[in-house]
C-alpha positions as CSV (number, residue, x, y, z in Angstrom):
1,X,-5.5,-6.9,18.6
2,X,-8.9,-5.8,18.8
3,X,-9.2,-3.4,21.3
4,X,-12.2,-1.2,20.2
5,X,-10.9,1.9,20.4
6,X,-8.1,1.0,18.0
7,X,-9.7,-1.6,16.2
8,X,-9.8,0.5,12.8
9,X,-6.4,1.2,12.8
10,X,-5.1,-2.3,13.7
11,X,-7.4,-3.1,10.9
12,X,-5.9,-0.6,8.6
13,X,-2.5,-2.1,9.7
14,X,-3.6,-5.6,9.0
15,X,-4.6,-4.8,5.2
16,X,-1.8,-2.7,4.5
17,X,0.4,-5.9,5.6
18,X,-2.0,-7.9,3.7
19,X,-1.4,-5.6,0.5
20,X,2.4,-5.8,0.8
21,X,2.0,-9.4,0.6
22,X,0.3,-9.8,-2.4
23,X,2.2,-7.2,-4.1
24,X,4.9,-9.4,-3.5
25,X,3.5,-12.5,-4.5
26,X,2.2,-11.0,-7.7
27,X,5.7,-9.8,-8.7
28,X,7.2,-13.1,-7.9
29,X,4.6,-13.9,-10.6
30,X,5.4,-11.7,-13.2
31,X,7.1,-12.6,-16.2
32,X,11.4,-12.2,-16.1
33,X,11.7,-9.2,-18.7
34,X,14.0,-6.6,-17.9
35,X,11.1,-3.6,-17.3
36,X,9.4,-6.0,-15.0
37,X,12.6,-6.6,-13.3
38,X,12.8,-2.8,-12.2
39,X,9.2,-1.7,-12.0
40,X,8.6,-5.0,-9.8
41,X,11.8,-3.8,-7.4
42,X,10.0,-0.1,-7.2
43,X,6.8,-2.0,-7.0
44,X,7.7,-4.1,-3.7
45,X,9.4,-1.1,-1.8
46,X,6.2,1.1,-2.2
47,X,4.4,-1.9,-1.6
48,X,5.7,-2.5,1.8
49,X,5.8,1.4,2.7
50,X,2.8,1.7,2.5
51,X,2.1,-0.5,5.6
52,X,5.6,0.3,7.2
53,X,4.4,4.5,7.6
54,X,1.1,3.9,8.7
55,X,2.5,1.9,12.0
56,X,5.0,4.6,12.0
57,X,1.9,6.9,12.2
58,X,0.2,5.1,15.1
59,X,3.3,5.1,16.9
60,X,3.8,9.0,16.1
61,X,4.9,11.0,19.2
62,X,2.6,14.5,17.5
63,X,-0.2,14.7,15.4
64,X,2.0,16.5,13.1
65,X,3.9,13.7,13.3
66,X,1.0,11.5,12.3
67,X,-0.4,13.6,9.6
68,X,3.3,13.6,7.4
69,X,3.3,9.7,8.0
70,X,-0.4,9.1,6.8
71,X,0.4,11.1,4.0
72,X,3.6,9.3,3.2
73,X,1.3,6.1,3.5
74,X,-1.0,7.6,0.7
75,X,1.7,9.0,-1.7
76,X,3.5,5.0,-1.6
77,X,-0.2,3.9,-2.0
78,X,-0.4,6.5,-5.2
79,X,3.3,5.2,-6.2
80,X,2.2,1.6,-5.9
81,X,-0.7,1.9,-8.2
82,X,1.6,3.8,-11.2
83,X,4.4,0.7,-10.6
84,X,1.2,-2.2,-10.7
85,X,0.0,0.0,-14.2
86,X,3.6,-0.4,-15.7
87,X,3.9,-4.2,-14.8
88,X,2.8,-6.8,-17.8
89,X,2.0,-9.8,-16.1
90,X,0.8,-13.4,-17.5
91,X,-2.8,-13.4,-18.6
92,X,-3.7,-15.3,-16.1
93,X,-2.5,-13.0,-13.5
94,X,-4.5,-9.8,-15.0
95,X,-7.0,-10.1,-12.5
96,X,-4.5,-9.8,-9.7
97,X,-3.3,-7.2,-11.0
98,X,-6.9,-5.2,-11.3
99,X,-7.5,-6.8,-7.6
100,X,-4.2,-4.7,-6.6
101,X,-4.8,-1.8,-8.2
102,X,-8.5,-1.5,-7.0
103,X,-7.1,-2.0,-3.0
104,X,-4.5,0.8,-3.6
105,X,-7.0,2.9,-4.7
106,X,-9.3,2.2,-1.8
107,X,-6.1,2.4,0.5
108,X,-5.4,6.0,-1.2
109,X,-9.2,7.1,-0.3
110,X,-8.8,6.1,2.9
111,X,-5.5,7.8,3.9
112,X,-7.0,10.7,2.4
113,X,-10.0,10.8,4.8
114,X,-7.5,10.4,7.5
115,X,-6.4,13.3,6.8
116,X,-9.5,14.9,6.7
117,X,-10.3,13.9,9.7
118,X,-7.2,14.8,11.5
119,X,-7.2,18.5,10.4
């Protein structure tokens, strides 16, 4: 999985993955209340999209292709981080949720340079 001239996009892939499961973990976490509930179901399908389109990218057949898939990738990252702002967890479970919010941001930055990049 380290080939090294794919090693930063296997990477990528790796924390993406990585984010979806601690998305999901942290709303498994969160307390039962109905608003939780739903932003926690949103919160878990951007979650995981965001990893889920940037294979998609990598496997893209055009770099037109690619670039509408990275972008998806960012927009879920950008969703994910307004569903992780709406969730109340336990106090004890605050800094997860800065810890998540922090990586989508990061994610969102670099999805953006992707683009950049690919233009």
């Amino acid at each position: 999985m380290n080939q090294i001239s794919n090693s930063k996009q296997y990477d990528l892939e790796e924390r993406t993955y990585k984010f979806a499961k601690r998305v999901n973990e942290y709303v498994n976490k969160l307390p039962k209340t109905i608003s939780n509930i739903e932003n926690g179901k949103q919160l878990v399908r951007s979650g995981g999209s965001v990893g889920a389109n940037y294979i998609e990218a990598n496997e893209s057949l055009s770099k037109k292709d690619f670039k509408m898939r990275v972008k998806i990738s960012k927009k879920e990252t950008k969703e994910s981080r307004y569903w992780l702002s709406l969730a109340q967890p336990f106090p004890q479970n605050q800094k997860e949720k800065e810890y998540l919010i922090q990586e989508a941001t990061e994610l969102m930055k670099i999805f953006g340079a992707i683009l950049e990049k690919s233009k």
